[in-house]
C-alpha positions in Angstrom: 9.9 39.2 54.7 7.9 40.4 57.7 5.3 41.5 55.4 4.9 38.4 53.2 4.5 36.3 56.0 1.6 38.3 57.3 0.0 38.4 53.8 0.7 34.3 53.4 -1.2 34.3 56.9 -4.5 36.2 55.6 -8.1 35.5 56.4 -9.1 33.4 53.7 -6.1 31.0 53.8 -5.4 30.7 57.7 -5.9 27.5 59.0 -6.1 26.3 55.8 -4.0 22.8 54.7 -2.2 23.1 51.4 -3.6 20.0 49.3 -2.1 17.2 49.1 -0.5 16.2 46.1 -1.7 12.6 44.5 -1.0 9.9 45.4 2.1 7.8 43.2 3.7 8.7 40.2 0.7 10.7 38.8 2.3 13.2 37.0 4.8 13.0 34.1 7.8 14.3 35.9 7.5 11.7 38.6 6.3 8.5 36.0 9.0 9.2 33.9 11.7 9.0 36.8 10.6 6.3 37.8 10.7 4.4 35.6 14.5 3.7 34.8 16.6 1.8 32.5 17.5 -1.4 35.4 14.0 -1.8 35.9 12.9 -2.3 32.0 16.0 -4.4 31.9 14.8 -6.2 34.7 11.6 -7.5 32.6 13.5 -8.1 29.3 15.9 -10.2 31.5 13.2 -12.4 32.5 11.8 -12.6 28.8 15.7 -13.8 28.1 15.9 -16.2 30.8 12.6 -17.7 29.9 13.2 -18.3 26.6 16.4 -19.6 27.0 14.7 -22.3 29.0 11.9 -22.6 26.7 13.6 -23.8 23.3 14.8 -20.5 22.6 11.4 -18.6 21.9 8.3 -16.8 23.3 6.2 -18.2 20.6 2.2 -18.2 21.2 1.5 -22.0 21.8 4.9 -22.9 23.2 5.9 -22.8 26.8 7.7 -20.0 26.5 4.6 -17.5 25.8 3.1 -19.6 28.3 6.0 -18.8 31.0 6.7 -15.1 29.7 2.3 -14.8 30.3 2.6 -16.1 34.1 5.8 -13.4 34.6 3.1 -10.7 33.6 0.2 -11.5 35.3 2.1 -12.4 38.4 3.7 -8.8 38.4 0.4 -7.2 37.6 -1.7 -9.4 40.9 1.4 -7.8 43.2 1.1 -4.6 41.8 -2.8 -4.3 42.4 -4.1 -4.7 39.4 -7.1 -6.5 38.6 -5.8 -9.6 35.9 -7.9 -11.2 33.7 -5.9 -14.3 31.3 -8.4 -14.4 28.4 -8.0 -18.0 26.2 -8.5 -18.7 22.5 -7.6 -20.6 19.9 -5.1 -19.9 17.0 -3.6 -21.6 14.0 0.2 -22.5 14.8 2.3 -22.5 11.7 6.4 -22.9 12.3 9.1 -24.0 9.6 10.5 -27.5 10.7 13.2 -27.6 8.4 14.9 -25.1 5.9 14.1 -23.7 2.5 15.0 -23.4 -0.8 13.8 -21.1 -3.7 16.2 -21.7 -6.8 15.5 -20.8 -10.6 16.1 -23.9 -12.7 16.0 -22.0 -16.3 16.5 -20.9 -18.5 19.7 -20.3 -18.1 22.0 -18.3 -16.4 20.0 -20.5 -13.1 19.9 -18.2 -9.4 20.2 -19.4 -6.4 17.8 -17.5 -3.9 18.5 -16.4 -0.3 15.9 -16.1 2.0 15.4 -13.0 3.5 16.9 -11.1 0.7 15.2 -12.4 -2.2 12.2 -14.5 -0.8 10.6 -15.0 2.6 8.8 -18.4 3.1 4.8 -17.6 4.2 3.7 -18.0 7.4 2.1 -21.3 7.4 2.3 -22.3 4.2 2.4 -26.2 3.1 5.1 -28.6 2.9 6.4 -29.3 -0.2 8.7 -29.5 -2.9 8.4 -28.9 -6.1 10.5 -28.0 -9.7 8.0 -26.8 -12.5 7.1 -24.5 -15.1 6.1 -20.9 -13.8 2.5 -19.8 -14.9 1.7 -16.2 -14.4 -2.3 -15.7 -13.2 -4.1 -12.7 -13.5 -1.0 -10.5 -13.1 -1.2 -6.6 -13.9 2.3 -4.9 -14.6 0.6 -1.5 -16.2 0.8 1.6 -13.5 -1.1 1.7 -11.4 -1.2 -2.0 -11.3 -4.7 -2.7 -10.1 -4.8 -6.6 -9.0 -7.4 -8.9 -8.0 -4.3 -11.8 -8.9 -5.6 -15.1 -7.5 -8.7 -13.8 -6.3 -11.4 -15.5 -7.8 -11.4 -19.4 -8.7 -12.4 -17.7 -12.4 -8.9 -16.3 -12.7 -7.5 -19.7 -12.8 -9.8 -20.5 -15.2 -8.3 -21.5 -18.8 -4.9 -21.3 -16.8 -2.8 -24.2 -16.6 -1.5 -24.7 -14.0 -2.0 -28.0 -12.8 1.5 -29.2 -11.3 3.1 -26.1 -12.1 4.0 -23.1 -9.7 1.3 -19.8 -9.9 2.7 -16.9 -10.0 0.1 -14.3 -8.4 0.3 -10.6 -7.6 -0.6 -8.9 -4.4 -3.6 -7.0 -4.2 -7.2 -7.2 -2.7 -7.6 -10.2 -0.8 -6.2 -12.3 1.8 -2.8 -14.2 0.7 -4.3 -17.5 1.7 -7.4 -17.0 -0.5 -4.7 -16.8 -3.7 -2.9 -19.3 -2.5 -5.8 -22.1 -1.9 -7.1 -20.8 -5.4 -4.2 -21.9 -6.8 -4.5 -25.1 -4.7 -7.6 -25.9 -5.7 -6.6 -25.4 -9.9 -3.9 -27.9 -8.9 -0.5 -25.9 -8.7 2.5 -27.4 -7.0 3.4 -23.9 -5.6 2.9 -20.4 -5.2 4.8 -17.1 -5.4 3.5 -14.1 -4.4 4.9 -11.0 -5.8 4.9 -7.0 -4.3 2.0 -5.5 -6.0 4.1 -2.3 -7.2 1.1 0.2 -7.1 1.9 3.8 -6.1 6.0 4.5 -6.5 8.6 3.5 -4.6 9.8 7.1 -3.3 6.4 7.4 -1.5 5.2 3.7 -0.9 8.6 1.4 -0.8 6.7 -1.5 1.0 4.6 -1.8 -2.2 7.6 -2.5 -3.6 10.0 -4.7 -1.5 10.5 -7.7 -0.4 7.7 -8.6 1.9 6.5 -11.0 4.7 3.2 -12.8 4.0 1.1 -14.5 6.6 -1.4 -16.7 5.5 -3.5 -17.3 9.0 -4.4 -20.8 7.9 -3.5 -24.0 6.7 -2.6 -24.5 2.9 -1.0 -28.1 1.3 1.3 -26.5 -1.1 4.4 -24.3 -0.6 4.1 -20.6 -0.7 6.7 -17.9 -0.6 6.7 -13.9 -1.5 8.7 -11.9 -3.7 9.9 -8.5 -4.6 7.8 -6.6 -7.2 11.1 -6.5 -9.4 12.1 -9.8 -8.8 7.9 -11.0 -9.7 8.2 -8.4 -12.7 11.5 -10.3 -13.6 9.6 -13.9 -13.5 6.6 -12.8 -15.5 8.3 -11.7 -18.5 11.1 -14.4 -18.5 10.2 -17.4 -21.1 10.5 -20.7 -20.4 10.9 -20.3 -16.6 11.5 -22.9 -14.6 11.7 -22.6 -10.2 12.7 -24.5 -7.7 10.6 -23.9 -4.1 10.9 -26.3 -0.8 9.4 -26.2 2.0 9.5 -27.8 5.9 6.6 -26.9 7.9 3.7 -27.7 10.4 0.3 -25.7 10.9 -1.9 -27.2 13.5 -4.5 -25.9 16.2 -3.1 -24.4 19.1 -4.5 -22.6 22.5 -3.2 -19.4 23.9 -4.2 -16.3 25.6 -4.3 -12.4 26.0 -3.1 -11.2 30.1 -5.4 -7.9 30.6 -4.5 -5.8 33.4 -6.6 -3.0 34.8 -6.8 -0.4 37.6 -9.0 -1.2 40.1 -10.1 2.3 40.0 -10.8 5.0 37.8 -14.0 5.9 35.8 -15.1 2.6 34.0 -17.0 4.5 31.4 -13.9 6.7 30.1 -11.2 3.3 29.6 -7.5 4.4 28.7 -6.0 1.6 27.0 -2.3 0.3 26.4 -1.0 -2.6 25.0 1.7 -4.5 23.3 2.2 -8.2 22.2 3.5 -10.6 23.9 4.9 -13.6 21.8 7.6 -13.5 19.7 8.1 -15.2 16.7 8.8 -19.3 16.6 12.4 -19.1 16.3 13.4 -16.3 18.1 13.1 -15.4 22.1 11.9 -11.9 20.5 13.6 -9.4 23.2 12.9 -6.5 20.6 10.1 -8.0 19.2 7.9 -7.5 21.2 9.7 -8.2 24.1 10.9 -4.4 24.2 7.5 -3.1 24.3 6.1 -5.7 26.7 8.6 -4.6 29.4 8.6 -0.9 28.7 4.7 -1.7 29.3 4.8 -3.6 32.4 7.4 -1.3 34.2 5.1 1.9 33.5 1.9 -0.3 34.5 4.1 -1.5 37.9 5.6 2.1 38.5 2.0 3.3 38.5 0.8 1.1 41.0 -0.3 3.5 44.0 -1.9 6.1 41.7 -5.4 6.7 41.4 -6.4 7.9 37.7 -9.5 9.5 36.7 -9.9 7.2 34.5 -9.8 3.6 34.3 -6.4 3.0 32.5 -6.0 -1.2 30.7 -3.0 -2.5 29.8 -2.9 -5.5 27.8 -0.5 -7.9 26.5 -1.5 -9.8 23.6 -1.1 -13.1 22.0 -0.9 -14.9 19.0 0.1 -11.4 17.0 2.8 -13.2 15.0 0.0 -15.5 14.2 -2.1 -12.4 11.7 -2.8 -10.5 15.0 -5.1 -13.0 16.5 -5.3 -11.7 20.1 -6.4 -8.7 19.9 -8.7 -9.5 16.9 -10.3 -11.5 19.5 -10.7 -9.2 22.3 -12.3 -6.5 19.7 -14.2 -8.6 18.5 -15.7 -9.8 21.6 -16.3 -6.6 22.9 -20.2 -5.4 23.4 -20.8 -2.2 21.4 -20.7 -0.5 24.3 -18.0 -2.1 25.8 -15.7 -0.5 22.9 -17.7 2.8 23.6 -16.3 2.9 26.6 -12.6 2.8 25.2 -11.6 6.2 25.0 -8.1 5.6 23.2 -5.8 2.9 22.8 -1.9 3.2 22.8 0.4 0.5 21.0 4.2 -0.1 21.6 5.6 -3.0 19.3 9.3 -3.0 18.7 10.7 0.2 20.7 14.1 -0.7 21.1 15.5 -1.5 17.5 19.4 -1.4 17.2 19.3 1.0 14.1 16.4 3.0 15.3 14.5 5.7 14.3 11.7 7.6 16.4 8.6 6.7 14.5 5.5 8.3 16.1 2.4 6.6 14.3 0.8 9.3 12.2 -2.9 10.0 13.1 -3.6 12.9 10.9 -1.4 11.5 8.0 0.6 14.4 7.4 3.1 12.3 6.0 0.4 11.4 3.0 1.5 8.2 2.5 0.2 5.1 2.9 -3.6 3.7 4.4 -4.5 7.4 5.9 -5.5 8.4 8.8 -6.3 7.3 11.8 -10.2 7.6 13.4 -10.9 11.2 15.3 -8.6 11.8 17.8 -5.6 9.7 16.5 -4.3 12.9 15.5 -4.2 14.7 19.2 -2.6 11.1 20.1 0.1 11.6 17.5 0.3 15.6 18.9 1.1 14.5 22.4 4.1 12.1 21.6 5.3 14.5 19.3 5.2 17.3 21.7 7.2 14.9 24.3 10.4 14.2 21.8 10.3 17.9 21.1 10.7 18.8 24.3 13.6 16.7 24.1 14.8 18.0 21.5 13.9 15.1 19.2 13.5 14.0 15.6 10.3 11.6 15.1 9.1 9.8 12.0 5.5 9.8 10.8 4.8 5.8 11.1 2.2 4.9 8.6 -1.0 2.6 10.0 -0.2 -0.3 8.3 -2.2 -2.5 9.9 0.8 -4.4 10.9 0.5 -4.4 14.5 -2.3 -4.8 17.6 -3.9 -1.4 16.5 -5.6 -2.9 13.7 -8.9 -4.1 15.2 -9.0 -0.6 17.2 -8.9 1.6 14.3 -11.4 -0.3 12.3 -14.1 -0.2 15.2 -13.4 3.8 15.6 -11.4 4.2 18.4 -8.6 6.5 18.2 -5.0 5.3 18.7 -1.4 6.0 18.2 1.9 4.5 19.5 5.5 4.1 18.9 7.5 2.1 16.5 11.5 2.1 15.9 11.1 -0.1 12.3 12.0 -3.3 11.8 12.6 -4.6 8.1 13.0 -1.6 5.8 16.0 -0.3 5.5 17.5 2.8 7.2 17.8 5.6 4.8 20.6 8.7 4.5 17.9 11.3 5.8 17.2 8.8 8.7 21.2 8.7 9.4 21.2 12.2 9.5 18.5 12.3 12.6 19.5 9.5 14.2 22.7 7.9 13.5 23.5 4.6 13.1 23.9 2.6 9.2 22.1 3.7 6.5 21.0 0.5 4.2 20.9 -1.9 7.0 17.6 -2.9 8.5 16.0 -0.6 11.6 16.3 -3.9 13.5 19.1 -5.8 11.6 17.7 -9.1 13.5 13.8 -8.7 12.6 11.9 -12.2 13.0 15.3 -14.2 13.0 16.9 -15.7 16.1 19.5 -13.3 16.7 16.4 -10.9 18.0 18.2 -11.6 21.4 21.0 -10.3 24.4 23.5 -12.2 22.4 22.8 -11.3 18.4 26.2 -12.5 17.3 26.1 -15.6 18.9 22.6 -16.2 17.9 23.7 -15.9 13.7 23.6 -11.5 13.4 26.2 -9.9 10.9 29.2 -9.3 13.1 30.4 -6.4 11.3 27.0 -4.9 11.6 26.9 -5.1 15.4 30.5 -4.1 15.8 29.7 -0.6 14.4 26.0 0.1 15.9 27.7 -0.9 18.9 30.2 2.0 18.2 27.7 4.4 18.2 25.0 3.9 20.1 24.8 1.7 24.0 23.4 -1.4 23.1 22.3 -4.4 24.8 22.6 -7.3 22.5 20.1 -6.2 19.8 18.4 -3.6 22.1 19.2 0.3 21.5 19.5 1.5 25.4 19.2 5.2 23.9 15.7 4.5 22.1 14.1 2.2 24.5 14.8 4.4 27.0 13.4 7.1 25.7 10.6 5.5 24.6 9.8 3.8 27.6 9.3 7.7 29.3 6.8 8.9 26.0 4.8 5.8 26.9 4.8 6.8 30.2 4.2 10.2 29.7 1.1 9.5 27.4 -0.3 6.8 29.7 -0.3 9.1 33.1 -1.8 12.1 31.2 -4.5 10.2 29.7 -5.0 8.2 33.0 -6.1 11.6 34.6 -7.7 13.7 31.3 -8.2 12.8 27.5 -10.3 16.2 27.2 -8.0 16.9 24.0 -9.5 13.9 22.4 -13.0 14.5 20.4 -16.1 12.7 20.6 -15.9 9.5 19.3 -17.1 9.0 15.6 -20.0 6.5 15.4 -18.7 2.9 15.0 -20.5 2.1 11.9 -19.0 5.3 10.2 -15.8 4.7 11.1 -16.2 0.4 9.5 -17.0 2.2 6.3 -13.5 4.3 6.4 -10.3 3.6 4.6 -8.1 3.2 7.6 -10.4 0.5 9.0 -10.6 -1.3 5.6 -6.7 -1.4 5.7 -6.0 -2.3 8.8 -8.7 -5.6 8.9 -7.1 -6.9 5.6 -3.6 -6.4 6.5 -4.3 -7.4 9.7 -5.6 -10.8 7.8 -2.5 -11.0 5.2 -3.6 -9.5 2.4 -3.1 -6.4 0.7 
């Protein structure tokens, strides 16, 4: 002992003060214990409370965005962070009153639930019509290349004046089919899956599916399965029934950006998550898990001083065909999105029959719109270095285009995030990883009101709640176990790249990375087509 202190005590380091360690929670070890389960609670709680004062939703365009963006920007100003509300303008479409999709004949006639065998648009028309079905365009011949309702041509020699189109998905925006069809004079539209690819590999080409239209139409609209659209075009004499209760108007809301007040400007880490929820629903997994994981990181990081300038941002209007942060890319400078080094998205983290899906950069999963730009694959590395650590399962998340990365990706920058799945259905293998129900959805509550602390109350399955609730902690229809979890990889990823992205490559040139696949993908999903 006497001899280690005298060696401790030598020439060079004598008088020497060891260095201080930085300031806050800069490091992963200290982020990640900071930020705990009561204080994500703590946010969702106010996202609860608000929109239970609010008509019972965070929509964009309602007072209950408008309240839930005051809670963030207020908690981002008395953290230190340097707020900036950014406004815009969005089309508002909400379902006034319910819907019906029935088939008339030939006999034996269906009934159709919605949700299970059709899903009303997103701002489609009002209307209600009973008519003949007319197939446009269609192709049912692997590997089912459509254009269906593309072109005013297709309509051409088809009539379908007062009669209900039936139109394939496939190459252009949903809203361009259905005002097609408008125009030629149907009564209604359905939209059917496109069935390209196979279902093993690319199920969401095959099931029932949401469709956003982005804009106004005058006639009713609602999407199918490919087998149930498969079904309609080769039945004769069909007849359907389709009714519909809705508004679409012109409505203001905004994007809450908060950013460090230090860091290097030129090397931007950026996070972000959106904001609203659906119409109907208060949202607390959707997106009101991500939100809050997001907002307690951003507050529990506060005092530190990154090397980088780290954004977080919570967007609006992304129910609405990802309008917020369409906007912001789209009015950034070209070196303003030069500057963004990476971008990190968290939508839905919290499901109640979750898996771990890490979004898959490199697309080692080969399925789906591919990968990501240059350095979405070190992204997807990082996360999946953190659950393995934990000794943690992830699933490879395909880029969609569903969600706020959308505008990144197509402009080049890299990105990654976290998603714990929403509509599709849990599979055996996924039961095996994770627990919880195999054929109920990932978040058995997706886009209806039950997305809430009280599910059951709010119109969930009972049953299916009784026996999540028997495996796994949950709060309402948030999984404690995954947004807990979660809320530490986000953390994780968000101090390390605060202080060095060296592991992510040069950026490839914008105008390279337009021209890519993922980017193409991404812009027309992000639009409501494909």
């Amino acid at each position: 002992m006497l001899v280690g202190s005298f060696a401790a005590a030598s020439p060079a380091s004598a008088g020497k003060k060891p260095p201080k360690p930085p300031p806050g929670n800069s490091t992963p070890e200290k982020l990640t214990k900071a930020v705990t389960l009561p204080g994500l609670l703590r946010h969702l709680a106010a996202f609860q409370f608000i929109g239970d004062t609010n008509g019972d939703n965070r929509g964009s365009g309602g007072p209950g965005y408008d309240r839930s963006a005051d809670y963030v920007a207020w908690t981002m100003k008395l953290a230190g962070y340097k707020v900036t509300r950014q406004p815009f303008d969005f089309t508002f479409c909400e379902e006034t009153g319910p819907s019906a999709f029935d088939k008339t004949a030939p006999a034996p006639t269906a009934t159709y639930v919605e949700g299970t065998d059709y899903q009303t648009t997103s701002c489609t028309g009002s209307g209600n019509a009973t008519a003949a079905v007319v197939p446009v365009d269609i192709n049912l011949t692997p590997p089912r290349a459509s254009t269906s309702g593309c072109e005013a041509t297709d309509f051409a020699g088809v009539d379908v004046a007062g009669k209900i189109a039936l139109v394939q998905r496939g190459s252009c925006d949903f809203v361009v089919k259905v005002r097609n069809a408008e125009a030629a004079g149907a009564a209604g539209v359905v939209i059917f899956n496109q069935g390209n690819g196979t279902p093993e590999a690319n199920p969401d080409r095959y099931a029932l599916f949401g469709g956003n239209l982005g804009a106004a139409v005058g006639i009713p609209a609602v999407t199918v399965s490919y087998a149930l659209g498969e079904q309609f075009a080769t039945t004769a004499g069909l007849v359907l029934h389709i009714q519909t209760q809705a508004i679409s108007e012109t409505r203001s809301t905004e994007n809450v950006i908060a950013e460090s007040p230090g860091g290097n400007p030129d090397n931007v880490v950026m996070a972000g998550a959106h904001l609203d929820s659906e119409p109907d629903t208060v949202g607390i997994n959707d997106n009101g898990s991500g939100s809050a994981a997001l907002l307690e990181v951003a507050y529990q990081m506060r005092k530190v001083k990154p090397t980088n300038k780290v954004r977080f941002a919570w967007w609006g209007a992304e129910e609405a065909g990802l309008v917020g942060s369409n906007t912001y890319v789209a009015g950034l400078t070209e070196a303003q999105a030069a500057q963004i080094k990476l971008y990190l998205n968290f939508d839905m983290i919290a499901s109640a029959n979750y898996t771990l899906g890490v979004y898959d950069g490199d697309d080692s999963a080969g399925a789906g719109s591919g990968p990501g730009p240059t350095g979405s694959a070190e992204i997807e590395a990082l996360f999946q270095k953190f659950f393995a650590d934990r000794g943690l399962p992830t699933r490879a998340s395909d880029f969609t285009g569903r969600s706020d990365y959308g505008a990144f990706i197509a402009n080049g920058i890299p990105a990654g995030g976290l998603f714990t799945g929403a509509e599709e259905p849990k599979t055996a293998d996924d039961v095996a990883k994770w627990g919880g129900l195999e054929g109920e959805q990932m978040d058995p509550c997706y886009h209806d009101p039950c997305d809430s602390f009280t599910p059951v109350k709010d119109g969930a399955d009972a049953e299916v709640y009784r026996k999540l609730d028997r495996q796994y902690p949950l709060l309402g229809n948030i999984n404690l176990r995954a947004f807990d979890v979660n809320a530490d990889a986000i953390a994780t990823a968000v101090i390390t790249y605060a202080f060095d992205t060296s592991s992510i490559p040069p950026r490839v040139a914008a105008a390279a990375a337009r021209s890519a696949g993922p980017a193409s993908v991404a812009s027309s999903v992000a639009a409501g087509k494909a």
